[in-house]
LOTOR-593492 format. One record per atom (N, C-alpha, C, O): z, x, y; residue in one letter. Coordinates in pm, whole numbers, padded with zeros to 5 digits, always signed. Layout:
REM residues N
ZXYA/...
***
This chain:
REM residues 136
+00000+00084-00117X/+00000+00000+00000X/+00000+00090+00124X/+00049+00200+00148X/-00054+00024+00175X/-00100+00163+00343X/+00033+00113+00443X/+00070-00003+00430X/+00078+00171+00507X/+00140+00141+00628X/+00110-00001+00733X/+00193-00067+00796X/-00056-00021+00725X/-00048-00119+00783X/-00018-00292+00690X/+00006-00405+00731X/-00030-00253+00599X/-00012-00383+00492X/+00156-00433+00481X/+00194-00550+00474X/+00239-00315+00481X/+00356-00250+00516X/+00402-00340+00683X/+00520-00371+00703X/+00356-00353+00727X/+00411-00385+00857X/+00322-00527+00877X/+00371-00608+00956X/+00252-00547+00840X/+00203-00716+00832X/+00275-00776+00719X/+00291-00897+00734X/+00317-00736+00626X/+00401-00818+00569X/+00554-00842+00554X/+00614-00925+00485X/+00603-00735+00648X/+00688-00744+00705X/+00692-00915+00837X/+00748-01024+00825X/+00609-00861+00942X/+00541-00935+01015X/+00585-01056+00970X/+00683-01111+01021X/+00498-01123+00846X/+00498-01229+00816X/+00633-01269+00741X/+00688-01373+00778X/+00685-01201+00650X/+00849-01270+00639X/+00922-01284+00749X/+01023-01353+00738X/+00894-01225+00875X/+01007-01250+01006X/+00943-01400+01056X/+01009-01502+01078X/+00845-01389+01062X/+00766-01558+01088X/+00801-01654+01054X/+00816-01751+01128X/+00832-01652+00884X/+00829-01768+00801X/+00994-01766+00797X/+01039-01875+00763X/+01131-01629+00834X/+01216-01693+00822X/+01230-01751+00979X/+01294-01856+00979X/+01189-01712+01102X/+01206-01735+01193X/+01177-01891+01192X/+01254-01971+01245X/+01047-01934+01120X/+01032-02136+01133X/+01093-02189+01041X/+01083-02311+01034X/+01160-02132+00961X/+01196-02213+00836X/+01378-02232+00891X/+01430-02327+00834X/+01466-02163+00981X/+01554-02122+01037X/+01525-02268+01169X/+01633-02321+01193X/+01457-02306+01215X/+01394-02356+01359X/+01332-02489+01280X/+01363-02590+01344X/+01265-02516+01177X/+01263-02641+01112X/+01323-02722+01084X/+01299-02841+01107X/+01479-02645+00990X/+01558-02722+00948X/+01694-02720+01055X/+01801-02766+01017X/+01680-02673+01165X/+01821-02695+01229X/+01729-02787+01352X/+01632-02771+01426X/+01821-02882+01323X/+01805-02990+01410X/+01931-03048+01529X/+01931-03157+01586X/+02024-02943+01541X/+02136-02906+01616X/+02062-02880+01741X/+02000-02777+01769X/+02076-02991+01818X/+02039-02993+02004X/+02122-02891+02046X/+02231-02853+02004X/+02025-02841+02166X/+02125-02747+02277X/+02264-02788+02294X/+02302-02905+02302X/+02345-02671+02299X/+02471-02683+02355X/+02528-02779+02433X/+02631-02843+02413X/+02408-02784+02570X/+02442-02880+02658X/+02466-03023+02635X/+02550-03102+02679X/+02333-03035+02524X/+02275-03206+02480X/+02437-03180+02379X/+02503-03283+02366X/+02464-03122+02348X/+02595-03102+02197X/+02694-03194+02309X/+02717-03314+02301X/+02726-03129+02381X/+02861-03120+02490X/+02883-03288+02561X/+02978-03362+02587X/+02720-03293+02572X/+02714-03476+02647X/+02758-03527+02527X/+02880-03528+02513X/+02691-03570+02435X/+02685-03601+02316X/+02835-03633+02280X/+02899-03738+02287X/+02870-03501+02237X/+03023-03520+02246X/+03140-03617+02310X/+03224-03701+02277X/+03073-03529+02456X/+03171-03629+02569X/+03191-03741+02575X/+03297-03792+02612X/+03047-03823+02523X/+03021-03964+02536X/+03120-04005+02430X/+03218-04073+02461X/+03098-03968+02317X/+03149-04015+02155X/+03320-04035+02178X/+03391-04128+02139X/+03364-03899+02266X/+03521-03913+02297X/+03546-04004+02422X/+03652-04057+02452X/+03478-04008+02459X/+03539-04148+02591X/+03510-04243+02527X/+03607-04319+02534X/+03401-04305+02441X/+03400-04400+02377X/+03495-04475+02276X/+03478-04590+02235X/+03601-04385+02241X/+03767-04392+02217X/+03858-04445+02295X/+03952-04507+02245X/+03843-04429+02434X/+03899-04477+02470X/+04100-04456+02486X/+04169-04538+02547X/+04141-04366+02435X/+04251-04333+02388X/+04318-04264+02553X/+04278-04184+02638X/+04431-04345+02531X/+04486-04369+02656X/+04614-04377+02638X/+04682-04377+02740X/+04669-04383+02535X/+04817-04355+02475X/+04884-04243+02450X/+05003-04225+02425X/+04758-04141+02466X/+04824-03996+02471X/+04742-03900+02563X/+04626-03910+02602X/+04845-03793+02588X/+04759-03723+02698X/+04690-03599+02655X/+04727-03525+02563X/+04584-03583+02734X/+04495-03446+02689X/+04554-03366+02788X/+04606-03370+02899X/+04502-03246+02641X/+04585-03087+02689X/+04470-03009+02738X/+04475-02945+02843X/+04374-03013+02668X/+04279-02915+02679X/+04135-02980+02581X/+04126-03041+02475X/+04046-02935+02672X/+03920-02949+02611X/+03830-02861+02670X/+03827-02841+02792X/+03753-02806+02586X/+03694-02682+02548X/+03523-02711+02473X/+03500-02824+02432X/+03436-02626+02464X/+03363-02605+02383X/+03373-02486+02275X/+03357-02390+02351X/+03386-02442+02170X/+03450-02338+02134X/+03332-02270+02022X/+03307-02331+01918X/+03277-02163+02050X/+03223-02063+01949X/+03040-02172+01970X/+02946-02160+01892X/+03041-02233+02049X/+02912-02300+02042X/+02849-02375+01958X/+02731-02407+01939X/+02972-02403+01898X/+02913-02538+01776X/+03073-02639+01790X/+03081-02728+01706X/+03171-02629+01872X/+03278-02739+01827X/+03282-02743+01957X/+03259-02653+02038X/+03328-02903+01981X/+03357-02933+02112X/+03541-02978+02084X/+03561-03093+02042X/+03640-02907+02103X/+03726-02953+02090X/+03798-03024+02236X/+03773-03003+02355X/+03896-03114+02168X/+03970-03221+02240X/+04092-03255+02168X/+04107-03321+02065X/+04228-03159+02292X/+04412-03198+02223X/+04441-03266+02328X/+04417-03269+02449X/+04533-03350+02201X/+04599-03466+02301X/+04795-03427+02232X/+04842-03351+02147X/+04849-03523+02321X/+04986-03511+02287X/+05068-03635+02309X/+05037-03723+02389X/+05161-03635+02242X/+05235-03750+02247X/+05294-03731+02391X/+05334-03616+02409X/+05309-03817+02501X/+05392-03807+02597X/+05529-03808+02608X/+05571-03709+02668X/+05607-03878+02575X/+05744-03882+02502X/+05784-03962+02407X/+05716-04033+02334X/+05887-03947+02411X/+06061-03946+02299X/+06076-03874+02211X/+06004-03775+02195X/+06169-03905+02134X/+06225-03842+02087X/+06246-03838+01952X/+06314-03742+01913X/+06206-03916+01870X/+06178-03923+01739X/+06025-03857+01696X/+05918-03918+01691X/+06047-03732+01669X/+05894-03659+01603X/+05829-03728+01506X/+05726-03793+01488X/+05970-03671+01426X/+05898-03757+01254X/+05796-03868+01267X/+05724-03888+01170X/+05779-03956+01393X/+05802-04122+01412X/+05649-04117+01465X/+05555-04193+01440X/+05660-03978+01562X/+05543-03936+01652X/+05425-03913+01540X/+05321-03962+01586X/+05407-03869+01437X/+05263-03850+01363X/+05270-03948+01351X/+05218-04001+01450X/+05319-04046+01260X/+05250-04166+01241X/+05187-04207+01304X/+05067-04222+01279X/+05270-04257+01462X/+05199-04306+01575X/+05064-04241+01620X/+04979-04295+01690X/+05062-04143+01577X/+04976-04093+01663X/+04845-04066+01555X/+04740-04025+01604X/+04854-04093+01404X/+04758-04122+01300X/+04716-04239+01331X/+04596-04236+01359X/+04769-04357+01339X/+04789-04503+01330X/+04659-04533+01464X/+04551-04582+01432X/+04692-04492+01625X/+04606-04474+01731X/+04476-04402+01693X/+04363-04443+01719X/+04501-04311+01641X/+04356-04274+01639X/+04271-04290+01519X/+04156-04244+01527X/+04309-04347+01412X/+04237-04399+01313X/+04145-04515+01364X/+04023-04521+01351X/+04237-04617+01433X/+04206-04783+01486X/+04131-04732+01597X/+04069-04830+01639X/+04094-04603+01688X/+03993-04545+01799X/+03901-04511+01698X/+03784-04526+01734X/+03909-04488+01639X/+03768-04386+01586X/+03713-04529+01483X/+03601-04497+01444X/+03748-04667+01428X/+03733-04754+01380X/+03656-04877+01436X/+03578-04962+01392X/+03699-04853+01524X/+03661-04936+01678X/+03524-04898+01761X/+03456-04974+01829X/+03506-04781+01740X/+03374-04712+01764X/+03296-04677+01704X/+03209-04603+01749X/+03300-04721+01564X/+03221-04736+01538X/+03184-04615+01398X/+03081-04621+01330X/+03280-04523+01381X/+03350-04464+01316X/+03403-04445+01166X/+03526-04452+01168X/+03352-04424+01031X/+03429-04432+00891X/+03527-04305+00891X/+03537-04195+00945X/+03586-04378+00807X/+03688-04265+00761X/+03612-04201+00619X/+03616-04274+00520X/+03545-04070+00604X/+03508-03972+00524X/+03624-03939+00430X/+03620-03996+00321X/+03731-03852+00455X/+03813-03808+00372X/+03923-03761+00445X/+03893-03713+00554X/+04089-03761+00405X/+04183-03715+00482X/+04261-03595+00364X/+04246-03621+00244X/+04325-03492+00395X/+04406-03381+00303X/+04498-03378+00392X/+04469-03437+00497X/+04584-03338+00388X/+04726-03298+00430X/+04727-03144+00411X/+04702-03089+00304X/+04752-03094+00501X/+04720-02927+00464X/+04897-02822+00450X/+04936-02731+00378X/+04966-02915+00580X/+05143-02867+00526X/+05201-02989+00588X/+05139-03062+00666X/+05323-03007+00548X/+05440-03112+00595X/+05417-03194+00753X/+05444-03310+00783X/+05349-03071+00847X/+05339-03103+00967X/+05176-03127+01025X/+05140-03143+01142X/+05100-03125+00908X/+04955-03150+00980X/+04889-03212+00883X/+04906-03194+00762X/+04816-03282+00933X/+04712-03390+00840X/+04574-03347+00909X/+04556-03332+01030X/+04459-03326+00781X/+04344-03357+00869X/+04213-03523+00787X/+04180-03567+00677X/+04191-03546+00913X/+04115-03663+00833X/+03984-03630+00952X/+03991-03619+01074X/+03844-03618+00842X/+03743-03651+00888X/+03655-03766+00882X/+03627-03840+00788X/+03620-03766+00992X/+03525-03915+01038X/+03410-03907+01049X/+03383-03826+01138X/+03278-03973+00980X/+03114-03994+01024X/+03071-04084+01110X/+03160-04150+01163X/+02995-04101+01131X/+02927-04216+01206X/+02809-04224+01151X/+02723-04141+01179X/+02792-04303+01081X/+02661-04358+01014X/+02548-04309+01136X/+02532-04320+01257X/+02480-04246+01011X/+02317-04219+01087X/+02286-04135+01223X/+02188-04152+01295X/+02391-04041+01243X/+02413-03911+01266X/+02486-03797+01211X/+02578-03777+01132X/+02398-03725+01292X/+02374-03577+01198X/+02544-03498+01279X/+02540-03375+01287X/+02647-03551+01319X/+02755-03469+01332X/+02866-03586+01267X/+02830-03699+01232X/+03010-03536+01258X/+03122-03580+01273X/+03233-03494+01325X/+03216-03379+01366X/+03370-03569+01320X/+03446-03511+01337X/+03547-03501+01265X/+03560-03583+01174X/+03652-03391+01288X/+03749-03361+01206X/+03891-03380+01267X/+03952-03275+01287X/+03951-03487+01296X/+04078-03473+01353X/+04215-03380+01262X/+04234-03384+01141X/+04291-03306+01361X/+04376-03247+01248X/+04497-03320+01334X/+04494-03286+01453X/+04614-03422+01297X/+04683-03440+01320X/+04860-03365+01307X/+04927-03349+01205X/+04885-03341+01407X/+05055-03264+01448X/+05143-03391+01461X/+05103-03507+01473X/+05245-03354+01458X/+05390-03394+01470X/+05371-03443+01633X/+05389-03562+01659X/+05333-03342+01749X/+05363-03406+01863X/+05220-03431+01902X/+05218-03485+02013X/+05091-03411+01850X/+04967-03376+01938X/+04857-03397+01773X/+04889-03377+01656X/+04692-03458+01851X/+04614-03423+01744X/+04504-03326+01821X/+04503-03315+01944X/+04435-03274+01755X/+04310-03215+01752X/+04166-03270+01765X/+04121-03240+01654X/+04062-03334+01833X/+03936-03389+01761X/+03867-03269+01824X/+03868-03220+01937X/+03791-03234+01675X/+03678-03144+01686X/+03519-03219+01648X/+03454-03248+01547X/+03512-03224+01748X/+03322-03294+01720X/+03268-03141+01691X/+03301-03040+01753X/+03183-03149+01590X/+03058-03091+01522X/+02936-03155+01436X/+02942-03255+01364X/+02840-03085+01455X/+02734-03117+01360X/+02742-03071+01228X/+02816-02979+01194X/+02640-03153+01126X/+02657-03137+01022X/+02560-02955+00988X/+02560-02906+00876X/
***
């Protein structure tokens, strides 16, 4: 094989992984990710607890923490705060996929939405949950 056969077929595997990479990801820009997102979490509506922070993180998760505002019974606080955001994410339209319990103090349950290509993964705390929107 000559050098130039050598470098055209090189050539052509960078091509075919470069469209085959660009075919199958159907993951919108960041930006379109971020609206997308935004919309899906106001569409919750969740107003019973307060946000800490929201972020886009590593360019594929849009995260969003919330927290219990007060009292004083913790233990009392996950429930409540499973119970709210199950009946938000139900309400919008939202299934419940699958939930694990990962230790004593955190639950995670993920959610689809029929006939899109993301969901999310809430990880629920004792005082605060997590929603991470991503694509599939």
């Amino acid at each position: 094989m000559t050098r130039g056969h050598g470098f055209f077929g090189i050539l052509i595997l960078v091509i075919v992984i470069f469209f085959r990479v660009n075919i199958y990801s159907s993951t919108p820009s960041i930006y379109a990710q971020e609206q997308i997102f935004r919309s899906e979490e106001k569409n919750l509506k969740i107003v019973e607890l307060v946000e800490k922070r929201r972020e886009f993180v590593r360019n594929q998760t849009y995260l969003v923490y919330y927290e219990f505002q007060n009292g004083n019974n913790i233990t009392e606080h996950q429930k409540k705060i499973e119970e709210i955001i199950s009946t938000k994410f139900m309400l919008a339209g939202w299934m419940k996929k699958n939930e694990r319990i990962t230790t004593e103090n955190r639950k995670i349950i993920n959610f689809i939405k029929q006939n899109k290509e993301y969901y999310c993964e809430v990880e629920v705390y004792k005082t605060g949950v997590a929603l991470r929107f991503r694509y599939k």
